[in-house]
Each structure stands twice: as C-alpha cells, then as structure tokens.
Backbone as CSV, one residue per row, in Angstrom:
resi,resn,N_x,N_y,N_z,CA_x,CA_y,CA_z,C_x,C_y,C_z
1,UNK,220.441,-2.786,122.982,219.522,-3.229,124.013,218.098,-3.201,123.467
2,UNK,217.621,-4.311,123.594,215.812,-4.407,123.167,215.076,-3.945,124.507
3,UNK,214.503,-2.961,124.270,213.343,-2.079,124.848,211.966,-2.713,124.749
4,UNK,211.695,-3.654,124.067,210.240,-4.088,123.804,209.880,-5.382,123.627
5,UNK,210.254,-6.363,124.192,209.951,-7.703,124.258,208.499,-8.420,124.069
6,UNK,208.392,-8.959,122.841,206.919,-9.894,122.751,207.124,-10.705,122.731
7,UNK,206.391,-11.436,123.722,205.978,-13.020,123.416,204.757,-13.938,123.418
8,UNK,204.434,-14.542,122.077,203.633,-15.271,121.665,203.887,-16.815,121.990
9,UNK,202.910,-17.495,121.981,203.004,-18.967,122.503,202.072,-19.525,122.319
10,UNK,202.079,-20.814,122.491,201.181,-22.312,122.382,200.778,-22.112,123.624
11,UNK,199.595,-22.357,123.534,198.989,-22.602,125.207,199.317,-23.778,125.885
12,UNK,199.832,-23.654,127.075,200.264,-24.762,128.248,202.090,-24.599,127.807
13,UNK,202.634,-23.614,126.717,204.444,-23.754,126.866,204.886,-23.510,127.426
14,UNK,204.248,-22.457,128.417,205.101,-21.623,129.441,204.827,-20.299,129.126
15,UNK,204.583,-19.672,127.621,204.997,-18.351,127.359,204.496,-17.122,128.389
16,UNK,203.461,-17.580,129.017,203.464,-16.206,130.361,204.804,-16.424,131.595
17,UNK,204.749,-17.550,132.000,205.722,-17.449,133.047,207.433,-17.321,132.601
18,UNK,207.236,-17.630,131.005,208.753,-17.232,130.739,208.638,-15.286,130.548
19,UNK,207.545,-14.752,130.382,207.391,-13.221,130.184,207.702,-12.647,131.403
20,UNK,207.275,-12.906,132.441,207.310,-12.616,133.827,208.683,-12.451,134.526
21,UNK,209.114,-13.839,133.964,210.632,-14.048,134.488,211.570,-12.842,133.862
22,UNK,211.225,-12.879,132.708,212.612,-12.133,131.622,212.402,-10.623,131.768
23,UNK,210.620,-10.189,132.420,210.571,-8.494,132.592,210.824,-8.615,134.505
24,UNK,211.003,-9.730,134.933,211.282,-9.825,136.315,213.138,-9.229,136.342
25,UNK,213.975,-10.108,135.723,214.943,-10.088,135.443,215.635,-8.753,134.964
26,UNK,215.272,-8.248,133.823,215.574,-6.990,133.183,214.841,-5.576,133.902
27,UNK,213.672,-6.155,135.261,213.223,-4.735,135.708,212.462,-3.925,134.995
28,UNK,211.981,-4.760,133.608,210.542,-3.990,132.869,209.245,-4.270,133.122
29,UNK,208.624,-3.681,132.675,207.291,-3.650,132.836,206.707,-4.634,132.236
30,UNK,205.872,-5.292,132.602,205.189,-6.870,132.181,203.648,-6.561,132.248
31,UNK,202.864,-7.024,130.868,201.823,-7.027,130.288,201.433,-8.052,129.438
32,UNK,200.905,-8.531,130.500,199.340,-9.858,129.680,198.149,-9.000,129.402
33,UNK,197.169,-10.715,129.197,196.001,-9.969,128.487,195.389,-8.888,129.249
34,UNK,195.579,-9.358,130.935,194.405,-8.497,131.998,194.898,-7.102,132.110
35,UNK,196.520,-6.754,132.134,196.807,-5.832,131.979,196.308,-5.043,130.672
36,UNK,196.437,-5.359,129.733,196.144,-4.803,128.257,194.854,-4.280,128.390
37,UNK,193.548,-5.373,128.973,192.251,-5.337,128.729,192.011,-3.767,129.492
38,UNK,192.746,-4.227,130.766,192.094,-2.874,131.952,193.029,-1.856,131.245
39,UNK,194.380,-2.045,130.906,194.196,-0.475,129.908,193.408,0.249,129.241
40,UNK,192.957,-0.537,127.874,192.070,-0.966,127.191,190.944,-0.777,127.604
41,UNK,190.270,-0.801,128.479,188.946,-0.205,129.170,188.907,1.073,129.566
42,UNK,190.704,1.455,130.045,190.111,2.709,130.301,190.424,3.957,129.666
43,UNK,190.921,3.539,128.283,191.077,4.194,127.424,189.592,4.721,126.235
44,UNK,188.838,3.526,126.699,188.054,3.420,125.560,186.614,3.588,126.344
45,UNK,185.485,3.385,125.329,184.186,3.276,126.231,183.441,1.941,126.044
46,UNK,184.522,1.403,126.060,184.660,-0.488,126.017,184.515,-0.673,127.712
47,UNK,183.976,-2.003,128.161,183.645,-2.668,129.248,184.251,-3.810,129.469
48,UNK,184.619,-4.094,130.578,185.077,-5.505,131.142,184.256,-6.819,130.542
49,UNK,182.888,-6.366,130.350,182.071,-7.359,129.700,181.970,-7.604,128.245
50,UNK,182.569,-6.315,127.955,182.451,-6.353,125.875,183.915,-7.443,126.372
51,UNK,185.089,-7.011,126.663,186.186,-7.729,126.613,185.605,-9.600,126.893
52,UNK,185.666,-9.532,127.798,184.982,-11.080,128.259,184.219,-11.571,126.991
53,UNK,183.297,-11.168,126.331,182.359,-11.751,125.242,183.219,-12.156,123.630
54,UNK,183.818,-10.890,123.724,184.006,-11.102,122.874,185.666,-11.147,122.038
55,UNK,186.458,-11.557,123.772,187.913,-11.964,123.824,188.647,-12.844,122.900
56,UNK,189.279,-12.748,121.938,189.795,-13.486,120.699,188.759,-14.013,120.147
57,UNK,187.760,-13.407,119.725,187.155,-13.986,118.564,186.795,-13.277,117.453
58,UNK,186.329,-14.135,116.270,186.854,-13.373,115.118,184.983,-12.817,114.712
59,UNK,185.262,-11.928,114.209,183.477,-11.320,114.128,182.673,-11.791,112.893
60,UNK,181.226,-12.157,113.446,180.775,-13.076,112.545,180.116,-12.328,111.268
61,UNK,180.309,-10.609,111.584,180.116,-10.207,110.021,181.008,-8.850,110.338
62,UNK,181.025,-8.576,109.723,182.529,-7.439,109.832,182.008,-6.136,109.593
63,UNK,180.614,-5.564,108.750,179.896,-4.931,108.493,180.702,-3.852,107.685
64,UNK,181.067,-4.303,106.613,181.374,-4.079,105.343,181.068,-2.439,105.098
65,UNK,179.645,-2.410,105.012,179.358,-1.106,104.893,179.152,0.554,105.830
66,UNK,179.848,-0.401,107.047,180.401,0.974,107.993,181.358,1.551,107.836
67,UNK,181.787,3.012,108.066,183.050,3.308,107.643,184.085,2.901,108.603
68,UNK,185.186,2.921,107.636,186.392,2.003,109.189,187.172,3.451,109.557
69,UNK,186.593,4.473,109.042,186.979,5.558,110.092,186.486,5.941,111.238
70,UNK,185.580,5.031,111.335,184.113,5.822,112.359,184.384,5.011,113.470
71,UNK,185.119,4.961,114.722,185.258,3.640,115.644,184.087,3.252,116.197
72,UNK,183.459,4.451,116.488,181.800,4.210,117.418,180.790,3.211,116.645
73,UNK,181.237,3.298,115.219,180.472,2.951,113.960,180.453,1.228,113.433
74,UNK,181.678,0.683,114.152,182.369,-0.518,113.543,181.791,-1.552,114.842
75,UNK,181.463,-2.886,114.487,181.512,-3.780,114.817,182.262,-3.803,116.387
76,UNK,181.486,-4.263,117.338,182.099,-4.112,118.994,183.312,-4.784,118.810
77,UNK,183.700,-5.796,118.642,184.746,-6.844,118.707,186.055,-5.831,117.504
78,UNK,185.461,-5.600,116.559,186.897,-4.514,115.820,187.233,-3.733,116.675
79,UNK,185.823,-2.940,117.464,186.848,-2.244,118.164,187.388,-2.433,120.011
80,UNK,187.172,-3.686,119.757,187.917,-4.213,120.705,189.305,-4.493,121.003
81,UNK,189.803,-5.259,119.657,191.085,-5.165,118.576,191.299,-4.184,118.777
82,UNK,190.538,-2.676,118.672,191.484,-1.330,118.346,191.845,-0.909,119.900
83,UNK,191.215,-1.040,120.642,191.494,-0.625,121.921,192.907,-1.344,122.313
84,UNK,192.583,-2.472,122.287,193.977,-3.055,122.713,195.215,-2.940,122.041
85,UNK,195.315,-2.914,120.149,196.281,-2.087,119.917,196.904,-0.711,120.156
86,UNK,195.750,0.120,120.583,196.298,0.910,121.433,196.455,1.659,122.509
87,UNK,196.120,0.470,123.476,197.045,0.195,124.884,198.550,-0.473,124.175
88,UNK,198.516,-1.431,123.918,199.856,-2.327,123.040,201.011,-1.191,122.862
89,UNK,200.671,-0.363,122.307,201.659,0.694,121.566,201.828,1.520,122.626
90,UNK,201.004,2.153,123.234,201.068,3.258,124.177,201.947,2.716,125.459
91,UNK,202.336,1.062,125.464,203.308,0.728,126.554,204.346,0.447,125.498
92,UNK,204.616,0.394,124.629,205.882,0.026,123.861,206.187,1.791,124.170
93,UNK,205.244,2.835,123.458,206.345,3.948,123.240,206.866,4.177,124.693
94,UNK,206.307,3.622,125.738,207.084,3.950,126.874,208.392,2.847,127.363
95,UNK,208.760,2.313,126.372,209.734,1.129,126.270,209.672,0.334,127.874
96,UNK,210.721,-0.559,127.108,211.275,-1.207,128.553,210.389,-2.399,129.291
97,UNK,209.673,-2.821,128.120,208.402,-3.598,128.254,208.468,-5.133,127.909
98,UNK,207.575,-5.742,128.787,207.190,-7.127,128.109,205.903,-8.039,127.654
99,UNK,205.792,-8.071,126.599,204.144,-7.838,126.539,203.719,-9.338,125.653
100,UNK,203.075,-10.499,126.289,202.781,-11.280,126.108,201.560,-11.541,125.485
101,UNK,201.233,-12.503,124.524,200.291,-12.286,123.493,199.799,-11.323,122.527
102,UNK,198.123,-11.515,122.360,197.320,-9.796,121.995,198.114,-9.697,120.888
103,UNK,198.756,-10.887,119.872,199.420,-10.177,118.793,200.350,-9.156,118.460
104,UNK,201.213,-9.193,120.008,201.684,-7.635,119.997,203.344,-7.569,118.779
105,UNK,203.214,-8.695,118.491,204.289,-8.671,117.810,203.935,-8.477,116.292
106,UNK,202.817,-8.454,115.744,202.602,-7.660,114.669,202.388,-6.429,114.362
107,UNK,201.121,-6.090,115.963,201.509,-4.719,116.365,202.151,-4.155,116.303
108,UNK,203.547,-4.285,116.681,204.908,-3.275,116.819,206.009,-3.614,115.820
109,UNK,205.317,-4.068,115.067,206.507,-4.884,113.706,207.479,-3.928,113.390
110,UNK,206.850,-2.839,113.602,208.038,-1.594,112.889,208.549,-0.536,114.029
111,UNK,208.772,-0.945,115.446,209.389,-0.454,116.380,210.530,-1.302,116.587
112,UNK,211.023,-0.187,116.527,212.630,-0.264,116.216,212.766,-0.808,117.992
113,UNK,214.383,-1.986,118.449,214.345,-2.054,119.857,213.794,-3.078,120.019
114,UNK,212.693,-3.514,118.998,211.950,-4.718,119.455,212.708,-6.121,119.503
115,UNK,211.806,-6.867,120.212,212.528,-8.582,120.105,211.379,-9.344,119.896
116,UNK,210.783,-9.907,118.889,209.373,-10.535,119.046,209.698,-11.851,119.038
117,UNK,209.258,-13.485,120.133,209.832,-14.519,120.355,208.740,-15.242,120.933
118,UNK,208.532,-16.342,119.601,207.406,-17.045,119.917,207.680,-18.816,120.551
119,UNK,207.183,-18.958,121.710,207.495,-20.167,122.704,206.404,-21.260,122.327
120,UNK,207.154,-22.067,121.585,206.020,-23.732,121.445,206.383,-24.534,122.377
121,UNK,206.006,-25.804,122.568,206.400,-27.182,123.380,205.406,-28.120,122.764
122,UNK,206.041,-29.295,123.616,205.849,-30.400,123.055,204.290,-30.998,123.852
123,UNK,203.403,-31.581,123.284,201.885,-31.559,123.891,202.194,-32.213,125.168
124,UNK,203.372,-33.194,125.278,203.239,-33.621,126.791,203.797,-32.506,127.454
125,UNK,205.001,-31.848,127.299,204.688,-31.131,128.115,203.483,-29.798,128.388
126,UNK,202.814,-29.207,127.266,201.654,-28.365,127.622,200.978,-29.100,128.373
127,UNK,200.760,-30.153,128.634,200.032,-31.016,128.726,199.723,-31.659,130.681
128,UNK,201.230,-31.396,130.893,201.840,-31.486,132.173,201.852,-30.376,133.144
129,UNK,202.180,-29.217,132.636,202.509,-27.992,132.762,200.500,-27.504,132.787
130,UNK,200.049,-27.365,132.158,198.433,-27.416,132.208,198.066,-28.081,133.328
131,UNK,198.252,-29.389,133.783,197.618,-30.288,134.672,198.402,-29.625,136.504
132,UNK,199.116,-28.926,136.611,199.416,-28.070,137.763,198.459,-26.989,137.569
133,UNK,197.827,-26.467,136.526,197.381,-25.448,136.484,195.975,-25.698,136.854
134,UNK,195.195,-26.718,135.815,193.848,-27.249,135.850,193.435,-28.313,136.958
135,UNK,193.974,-27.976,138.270,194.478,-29.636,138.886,192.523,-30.173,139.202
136,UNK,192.661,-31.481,138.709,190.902,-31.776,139.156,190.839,-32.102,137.821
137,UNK,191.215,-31.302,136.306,190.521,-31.517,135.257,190.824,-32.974,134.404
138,UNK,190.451,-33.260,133.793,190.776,-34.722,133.101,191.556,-34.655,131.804
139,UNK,191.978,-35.533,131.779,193.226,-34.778,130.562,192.901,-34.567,129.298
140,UNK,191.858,-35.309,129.096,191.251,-35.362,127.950,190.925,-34.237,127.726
141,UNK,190.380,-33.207,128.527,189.754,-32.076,128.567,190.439,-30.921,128.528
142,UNK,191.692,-31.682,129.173,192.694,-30.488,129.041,193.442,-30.163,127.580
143,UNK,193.407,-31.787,127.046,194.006,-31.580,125.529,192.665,-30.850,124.485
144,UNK,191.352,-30.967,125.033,190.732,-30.531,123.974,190.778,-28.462,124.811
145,UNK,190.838,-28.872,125.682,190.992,-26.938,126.110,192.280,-26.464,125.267
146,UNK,193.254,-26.929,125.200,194.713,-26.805,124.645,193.852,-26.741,122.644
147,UNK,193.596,-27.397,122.343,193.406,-27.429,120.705,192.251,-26.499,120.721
148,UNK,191.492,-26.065,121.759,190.487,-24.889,120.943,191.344,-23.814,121.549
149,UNK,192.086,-23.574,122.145,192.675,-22.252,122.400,193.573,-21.785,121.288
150,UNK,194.465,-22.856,121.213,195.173,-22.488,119.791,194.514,-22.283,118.317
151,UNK,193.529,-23.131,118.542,192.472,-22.580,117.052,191.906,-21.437,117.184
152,UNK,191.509,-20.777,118.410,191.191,-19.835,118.129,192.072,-18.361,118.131
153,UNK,193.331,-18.563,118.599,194.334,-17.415,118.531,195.009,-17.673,116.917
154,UNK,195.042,-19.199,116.049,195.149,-18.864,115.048,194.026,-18.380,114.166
155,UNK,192.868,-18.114,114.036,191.803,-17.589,113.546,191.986,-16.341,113.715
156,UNK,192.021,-15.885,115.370,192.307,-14.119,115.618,193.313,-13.482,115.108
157,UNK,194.489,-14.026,114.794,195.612,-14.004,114.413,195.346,-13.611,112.884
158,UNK,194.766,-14.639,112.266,194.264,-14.400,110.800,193.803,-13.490,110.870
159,UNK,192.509,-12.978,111.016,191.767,-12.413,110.743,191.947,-10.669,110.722
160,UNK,192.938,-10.876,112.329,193.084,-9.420,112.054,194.690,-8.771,112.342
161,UNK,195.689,-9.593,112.225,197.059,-9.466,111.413,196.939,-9.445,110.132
162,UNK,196.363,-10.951,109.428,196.561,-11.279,108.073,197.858,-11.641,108.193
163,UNK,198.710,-12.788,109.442,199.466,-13.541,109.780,198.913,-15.189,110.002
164,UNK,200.254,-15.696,110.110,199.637,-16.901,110.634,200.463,-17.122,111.915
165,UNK,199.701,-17.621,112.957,200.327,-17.786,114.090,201.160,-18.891,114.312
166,UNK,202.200,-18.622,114.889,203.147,-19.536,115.102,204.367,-19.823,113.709
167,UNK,203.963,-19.205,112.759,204.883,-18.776,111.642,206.378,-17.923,112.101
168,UNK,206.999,-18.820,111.970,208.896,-18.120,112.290,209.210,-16.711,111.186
169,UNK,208.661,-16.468,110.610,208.916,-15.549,109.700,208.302,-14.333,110.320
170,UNK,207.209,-14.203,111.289,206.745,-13.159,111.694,207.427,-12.978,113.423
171,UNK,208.432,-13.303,113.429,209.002,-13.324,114.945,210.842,-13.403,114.349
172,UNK,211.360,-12.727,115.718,212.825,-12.683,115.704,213.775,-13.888,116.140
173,UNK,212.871,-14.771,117.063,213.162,-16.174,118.085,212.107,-17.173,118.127
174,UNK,212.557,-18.245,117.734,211.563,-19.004,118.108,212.371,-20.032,119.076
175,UNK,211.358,-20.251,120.090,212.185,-21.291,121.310,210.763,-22.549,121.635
176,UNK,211.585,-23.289,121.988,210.696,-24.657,122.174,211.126,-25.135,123.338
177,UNK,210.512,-24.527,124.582,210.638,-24.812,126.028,210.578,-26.355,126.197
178,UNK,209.935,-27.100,126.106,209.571,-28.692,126.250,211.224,-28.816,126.324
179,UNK,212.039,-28.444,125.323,213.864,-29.254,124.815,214.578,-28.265,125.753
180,UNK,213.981,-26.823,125.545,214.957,-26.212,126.719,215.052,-25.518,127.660
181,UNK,214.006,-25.882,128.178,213.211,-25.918,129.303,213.258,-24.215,130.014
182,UNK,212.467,-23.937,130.581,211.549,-22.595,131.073,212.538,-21.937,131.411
183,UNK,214.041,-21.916,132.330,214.725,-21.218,133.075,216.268,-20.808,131.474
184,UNK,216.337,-21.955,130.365,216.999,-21.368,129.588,215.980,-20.880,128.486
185,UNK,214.954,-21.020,128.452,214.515,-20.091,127.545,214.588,-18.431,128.272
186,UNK,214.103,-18.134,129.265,214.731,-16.987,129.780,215.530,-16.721,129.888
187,UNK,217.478,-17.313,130.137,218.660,-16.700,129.763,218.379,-16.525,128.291
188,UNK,218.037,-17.284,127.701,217.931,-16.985,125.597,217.824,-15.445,125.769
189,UNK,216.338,-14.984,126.102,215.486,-13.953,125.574,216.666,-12.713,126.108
190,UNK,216.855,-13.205,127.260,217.549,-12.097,128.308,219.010,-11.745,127.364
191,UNK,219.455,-12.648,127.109,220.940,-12.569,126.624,220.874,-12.022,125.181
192,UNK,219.724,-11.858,124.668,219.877,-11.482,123.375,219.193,-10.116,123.384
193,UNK,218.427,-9.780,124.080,217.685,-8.453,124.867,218.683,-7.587,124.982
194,UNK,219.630,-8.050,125.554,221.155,-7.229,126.662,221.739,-6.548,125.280
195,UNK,221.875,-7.324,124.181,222.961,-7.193,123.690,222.773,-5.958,122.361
C-alpha cells in the first residue's frame, strides 16, 4: 500500500482535481500549494506575503557568500523552498497523504511507500478545462497564462531539484488525462496505491 502520493502536472491537466479525487477516495489527507504555504508559515517566520512574492520563482542572486547553514542568513525565496520542504515531509512522515505539486516528488524521493505521478494533457484540452476555470478570459490569454506557468515551474524545478520537470525518469507514473480522461486517471493512481 502507498502511503504518500505526489502529483505533479501541466497546468490546465487536471492534476489538482485528479489529487482531490484519489485522497477523496482512499480517505487521505490532501495538500496543495495553500495547504503547504499555511503550514509553511506557521512553521517558519515566513509570511503570507514573502509566499505570494516570491511563489515559484527562481532567485535572482543566490548570495553565494552566505552560509547555507544559517537559514535566517540565506536569500528570502531559499528559504521559502526550505519552509515548504519542510511542511512537505512533516505530512509524508505522517503518511497517508496526497500532496500535489511544490516538487514534492523530489522531496520524498527516498520515502519508502511513495507513488510519485506526473499528469500532462493535450493543450486543447488544458485549454478547455482552463476556460471553465478562467470563464470571461480570452483564449489567447489563457494559452499564454498556460506557457508562463509551465516555464516557470520548469525553472523552479531546475533550480532547486536540479530536475527537469515533466521528465518520466523522476516519477513512478506518468498519465496523460486529455486520452484518459480525469475519472480513469484516478482508478490508475488508486489501483496501483492499493496494491
């Protein structure tokens, strides 16, 4: 039985509402970003507003010459990253979890139990699936909201995994909702979770 479910995704595939469903289903605990952040805040002496500013982005100098033992010491946004890795962990060791984005699947690479399962689709459907979400917005806008979101979770991804996002080699499943659509990608996750 997998105790620790991640899932990573293309923006507009589904991957939150397939997270929801599969910790709906199995009776675990379900964690997005807002959950993570307000952990994450109140673990740390980080703010709702450091989070907001400076939410997946990659830091424009890294400050080399601070020590990276010193957290108070490092760059706000590193330790923004650190806060949320550990909220990330501190709900894995309590298993039974489902924890969407936030990289959590590099995070927990070496917790045993895990299932890490990254959800793409096809741009019409992000595309479709977005336009229930954004209703009013123009599509054009929606495809360029869709290509800077993913550029910038692959940048965050880089920068502070030293992964590349959306790479099958750093995940256990990869599923492509657009072909099999939202309700069997959740028997997938579920049925292989169980077992």
């Amino acid at each position: 039985m997998k105790k620790i479910i991640t899932i990573s995704r293309e923006f507009g595939a589904g991957g939150s509402q397939i997270g929801r469903a599969v910790a709906e289903r199995l009776g675990y605990y379900y964690m997005d970003k807002d959950v993570i952040i307000r952990s994450a805040v109140e673990s740390s002496s980080l703010t709702p507003r450091d989070f907001r500013i400076f939410d997946e982005k990659v830091p424009h100098n890294f400050g080399f010459g601070q020590s990276l033992f010193d957290f108070y010491n490092k760059p706000l946004d590193v330790r923004l990253f650190e806060a949320q890795r550990v909220a990330i962990r501190k709900a894995a060791e309590s298993g039974n979890c489902v924890i969407v984005g936030r990289n959590a699947n590099v995070i927990l690479k070496e917790y045993d139990y895990s299932l890490h399962v990254f959800v793409a689709a096809s741009d019409y459907f992000k595309l479709n699936n977005l336009r229930e979400k954004m209703p009013g917005v123009p599509d054009d806008k929606i495809r360029e909201r869709m290509r800077d979101v993913d550029r910038t979770r692959r940048k965050y991804c880089s920068y502070y995994t030293h992964t590349k996002f959306g790479n099958a080699a750093h995940y256990d499943l990869c599923l492509k909702s657009s072909s099999l659509g939202v309700d069997t990608c959740v028997d997938i996750i579920c049925g292989i979770a169980s077992d």
